[in-house]
C-alpha positions as CSV (number, residue, x, y, z in Angstrom):
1,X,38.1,27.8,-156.1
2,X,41.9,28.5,-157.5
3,X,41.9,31.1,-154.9
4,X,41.2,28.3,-151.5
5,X,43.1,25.2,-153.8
6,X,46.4,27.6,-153.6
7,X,45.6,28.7,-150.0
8,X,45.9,25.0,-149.2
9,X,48.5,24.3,-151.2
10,X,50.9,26.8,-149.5
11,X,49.8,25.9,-145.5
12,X,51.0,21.9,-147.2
13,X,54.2,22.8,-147.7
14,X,54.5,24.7,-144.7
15,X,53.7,21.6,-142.8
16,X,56.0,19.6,-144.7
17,X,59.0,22.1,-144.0
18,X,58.2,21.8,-140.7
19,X,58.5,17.7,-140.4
20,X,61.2,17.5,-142.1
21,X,63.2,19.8,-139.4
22,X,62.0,17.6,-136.8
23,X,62.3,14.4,-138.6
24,X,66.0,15.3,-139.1
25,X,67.2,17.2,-136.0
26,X,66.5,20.5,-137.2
27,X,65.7,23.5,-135.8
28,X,62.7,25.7,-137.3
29,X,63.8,29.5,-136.4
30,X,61.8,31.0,-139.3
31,X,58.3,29.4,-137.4
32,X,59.3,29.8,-133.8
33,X,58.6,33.3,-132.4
34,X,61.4,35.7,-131.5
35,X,62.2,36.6,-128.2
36,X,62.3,40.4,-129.6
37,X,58.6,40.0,-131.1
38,X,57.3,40.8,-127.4
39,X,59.2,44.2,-127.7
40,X,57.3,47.0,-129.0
41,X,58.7,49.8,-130.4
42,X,58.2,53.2,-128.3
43,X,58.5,56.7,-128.4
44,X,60.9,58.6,-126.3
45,X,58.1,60.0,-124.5
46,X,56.7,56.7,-123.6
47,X,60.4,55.5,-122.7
48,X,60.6,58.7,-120.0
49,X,57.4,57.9,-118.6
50,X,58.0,54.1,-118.2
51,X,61.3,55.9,-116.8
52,X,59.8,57.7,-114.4
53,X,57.3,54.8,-113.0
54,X,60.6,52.4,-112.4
55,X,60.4,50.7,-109.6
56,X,64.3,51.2,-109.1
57,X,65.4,54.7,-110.6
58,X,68.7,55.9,-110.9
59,X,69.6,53.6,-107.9
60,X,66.6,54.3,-105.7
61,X,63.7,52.2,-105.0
62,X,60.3,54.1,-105.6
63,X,57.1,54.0,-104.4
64,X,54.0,55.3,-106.7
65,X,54.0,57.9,-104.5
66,X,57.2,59.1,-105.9
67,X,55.2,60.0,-109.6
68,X,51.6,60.8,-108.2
69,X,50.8,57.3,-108.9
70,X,47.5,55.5,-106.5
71,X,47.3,51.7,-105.6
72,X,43.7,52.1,-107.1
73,X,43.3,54.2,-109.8
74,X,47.2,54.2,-111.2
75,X,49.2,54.9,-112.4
76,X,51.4,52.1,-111.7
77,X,54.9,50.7,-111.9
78,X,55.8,50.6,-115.6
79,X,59.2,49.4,-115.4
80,X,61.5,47.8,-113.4
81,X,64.4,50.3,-113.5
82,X,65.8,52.9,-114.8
83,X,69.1,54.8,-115.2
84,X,71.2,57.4,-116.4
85,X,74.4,56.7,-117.7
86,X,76.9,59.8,-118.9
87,X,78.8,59.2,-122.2
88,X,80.4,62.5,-122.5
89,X,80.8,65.7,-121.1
90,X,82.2,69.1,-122.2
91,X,82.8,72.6,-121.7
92,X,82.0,75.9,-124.0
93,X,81.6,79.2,-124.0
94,X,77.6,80.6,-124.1
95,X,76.8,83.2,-125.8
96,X,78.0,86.8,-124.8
97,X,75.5,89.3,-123.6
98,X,75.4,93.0,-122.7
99,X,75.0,93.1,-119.1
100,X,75.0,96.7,-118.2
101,X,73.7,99.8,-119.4
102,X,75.6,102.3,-121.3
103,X,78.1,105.2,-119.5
104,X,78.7,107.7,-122.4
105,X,81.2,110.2,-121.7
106,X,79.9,112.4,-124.9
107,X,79.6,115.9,-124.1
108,X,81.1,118.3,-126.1
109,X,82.8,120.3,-123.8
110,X,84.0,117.0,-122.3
111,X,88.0,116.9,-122.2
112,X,89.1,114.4,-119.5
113,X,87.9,110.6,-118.8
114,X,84.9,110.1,-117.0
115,X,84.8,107.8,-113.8
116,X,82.1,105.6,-113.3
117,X,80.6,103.0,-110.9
118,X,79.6,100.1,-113.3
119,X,77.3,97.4,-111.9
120,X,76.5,95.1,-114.2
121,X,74.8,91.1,-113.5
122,X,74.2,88.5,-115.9
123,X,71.8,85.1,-115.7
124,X,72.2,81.9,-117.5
125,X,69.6,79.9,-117.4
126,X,69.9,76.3,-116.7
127,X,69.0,74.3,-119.7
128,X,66.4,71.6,-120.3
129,X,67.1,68.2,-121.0
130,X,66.1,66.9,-124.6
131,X,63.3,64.5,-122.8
132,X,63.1,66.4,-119.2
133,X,62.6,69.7,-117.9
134,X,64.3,71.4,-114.8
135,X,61.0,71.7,-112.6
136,X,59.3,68.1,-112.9
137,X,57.8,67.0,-109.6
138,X,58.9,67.1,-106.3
139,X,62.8,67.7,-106.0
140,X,63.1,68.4,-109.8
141,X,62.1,64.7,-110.6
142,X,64.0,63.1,-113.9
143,X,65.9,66.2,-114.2
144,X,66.7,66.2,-111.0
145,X,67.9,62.9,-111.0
146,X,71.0,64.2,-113.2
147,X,72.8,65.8,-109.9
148,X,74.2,62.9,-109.3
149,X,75.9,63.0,-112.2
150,X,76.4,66.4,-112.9
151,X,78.0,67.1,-109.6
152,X,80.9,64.4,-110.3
153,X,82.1,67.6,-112.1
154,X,84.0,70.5,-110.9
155,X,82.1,73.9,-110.1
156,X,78.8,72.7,-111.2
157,X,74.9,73.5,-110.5
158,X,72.0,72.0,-108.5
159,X,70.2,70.9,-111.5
160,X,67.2,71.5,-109.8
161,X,67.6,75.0,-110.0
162,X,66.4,77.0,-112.7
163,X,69.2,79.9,-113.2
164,X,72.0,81.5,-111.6
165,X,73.7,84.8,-111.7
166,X,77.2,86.6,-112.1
167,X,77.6,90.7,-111.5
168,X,79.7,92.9,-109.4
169,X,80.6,96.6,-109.3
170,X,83.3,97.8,-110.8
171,X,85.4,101.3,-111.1
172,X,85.7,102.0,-114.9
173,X,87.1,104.9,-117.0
174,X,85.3,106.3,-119.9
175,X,87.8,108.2,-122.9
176,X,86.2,111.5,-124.1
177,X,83.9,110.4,-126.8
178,X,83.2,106.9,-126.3
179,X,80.1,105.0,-124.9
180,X,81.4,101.7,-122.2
181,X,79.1,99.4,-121.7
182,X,79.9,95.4,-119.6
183,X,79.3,92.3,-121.6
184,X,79.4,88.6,-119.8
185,X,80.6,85.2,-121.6
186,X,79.7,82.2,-119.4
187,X,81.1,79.8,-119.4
188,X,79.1,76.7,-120.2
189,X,78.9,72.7,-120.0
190,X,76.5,69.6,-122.1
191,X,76.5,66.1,-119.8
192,X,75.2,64.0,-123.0
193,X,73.9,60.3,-121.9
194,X,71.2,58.1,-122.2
195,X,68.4,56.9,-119.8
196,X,68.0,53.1,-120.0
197,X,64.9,51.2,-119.1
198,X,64.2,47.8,-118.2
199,X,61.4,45.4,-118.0
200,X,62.4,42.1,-116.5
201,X,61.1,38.8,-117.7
202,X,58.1,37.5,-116.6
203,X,57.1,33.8,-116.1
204,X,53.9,32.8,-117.5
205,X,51.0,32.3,-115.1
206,X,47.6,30.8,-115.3
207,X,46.1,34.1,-116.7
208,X,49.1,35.5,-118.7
209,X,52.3,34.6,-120.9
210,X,55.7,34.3,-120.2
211,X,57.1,37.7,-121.9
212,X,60.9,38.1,-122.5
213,X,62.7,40.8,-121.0
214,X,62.4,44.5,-122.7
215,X,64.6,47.3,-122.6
216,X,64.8,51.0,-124.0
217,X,67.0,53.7,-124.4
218,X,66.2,57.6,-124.7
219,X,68.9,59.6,-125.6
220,X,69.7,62.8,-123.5
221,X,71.5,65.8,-123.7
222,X,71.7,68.2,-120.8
223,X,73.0,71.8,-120.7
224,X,73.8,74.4,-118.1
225,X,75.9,76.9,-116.9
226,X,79.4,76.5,-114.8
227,X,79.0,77.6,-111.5
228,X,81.7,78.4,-109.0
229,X,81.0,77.9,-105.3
230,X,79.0,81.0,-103.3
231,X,80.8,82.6,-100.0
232,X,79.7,81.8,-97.0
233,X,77.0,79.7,-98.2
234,X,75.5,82.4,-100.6
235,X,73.9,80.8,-104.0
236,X,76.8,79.7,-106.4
237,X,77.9,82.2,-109.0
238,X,77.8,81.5,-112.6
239,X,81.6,81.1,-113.9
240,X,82.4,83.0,-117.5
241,X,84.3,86.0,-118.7
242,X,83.3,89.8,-118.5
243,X,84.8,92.7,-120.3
244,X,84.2,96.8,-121.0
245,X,83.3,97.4,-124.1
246,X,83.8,100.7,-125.9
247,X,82.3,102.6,-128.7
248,X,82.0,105.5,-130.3
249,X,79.6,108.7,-129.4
């Protein structure tokens, strides 16, 4: 019985706090719901797939076509659009990598330089976004959403394609008693951003409730190589720094 009599006690003076805000002007915040209680938290997987299912993405309008969706058995719109906005951008150098075998000029009876035709070729691969992938759907989907603005920048790649090359032949000398080998440094770039996603506000209707509007933010960060312009319409080549590198027999 203590158990009910305090139970009852407590919804009292919540009734009483309330009239006594109205009966003096006031206004009841802690009672009222928020307009953020309709919000639920999500994952950043669920934010890129509400991404993806915008009505409006990155500018365009969709059709469920656009993400395998069906007017029958889904999926459906989940949002009501969805961008990309840059926050930074930035150049580095990847990591260097042997990209030629080795031209030893080691003999022992050897006792002038050696010439050699060196052709050495290096790939870098385009990166992944932190939430999207290079190959997602038809024309690179999400990730390839980020050409628009990855290509603001100078020299840069299709994002929709998954890795690009550098190489060329080169006449080399090799000293008596060393081993030349090529190594390649490309160069490099990060586009970090954030995909936004909104929900607008609905109005209440005879079946459902008014819900405030929602919106979400996934972080992304995007890498891939520089990539200077091919000739005559050949694929792009990926920009960096080679060298010969020599060691000992």
């Amino acid at each position: 019985m203590a158990k009910r009599s305090r139970k009852f006690k407590n919804k009292k003076i919540r009734f009483v706090a309330v009239g006594a805000a109205l009966a003096t002007g006031g206004v009841v915040v802690a009672l009222l719901p928020s307009a953020n209680a309709a919000q639920e938290s999500k994952t950043p997987a669920q934010i890129m797939d509400l991404c993806k299912r915008a009505k409006v993405l990155n500018g365009k309008q969709q059709s469920i076509s656009d993400f395998g969706g069906h007017p029958i058995a889904g999926p459906s719109f989940g949002s009501d659009n969805c961008g990309f906005v840059e926050t930074k951008f930035e150049t580095f150098d990847g990591p260097t990598e042997k990209a030629s075998i080795d031209f030893p000029n080691c003999e022992p009876n050897a006792t002038q330089p050696a010439k050699v035709s060196i052709t050495w070729s290096a790939t870098a691969a385009q990166g992944q976004g932190k939430y999207t992938v290079t190959q997602q759907g038809g024309g690179g989907g999400l990730f390839g959403l980020l050409s628009g603005s990855w290509l603001k920048h100078k020299g840069t790649l299709d994002m929709t394609v998954k890795s690009a090359t550098a190489g060329t032949t080169e006449q080399r000398e090799v000293p008596v008693g060393k081993v030349l080998h090529m190594e390649f440094t490309p160069k490099m770039q990060r586009m970090t951003g954030e995909w936004r996603v909104r929900i607008d506000a609905r109005e209440a209707t005879t079946v459902t409730n008014a819900t405030p509007e929602q919106n979400f933010v996934a972080p992304e960060v995007v890498e891939g190589p520089v990539v200077l312009p091919g000739a005559a319409g050949a694929p792009g080549v990926v920009d960096g720094t080679s060298k010969a590198v020599l060691e000992d027999c």
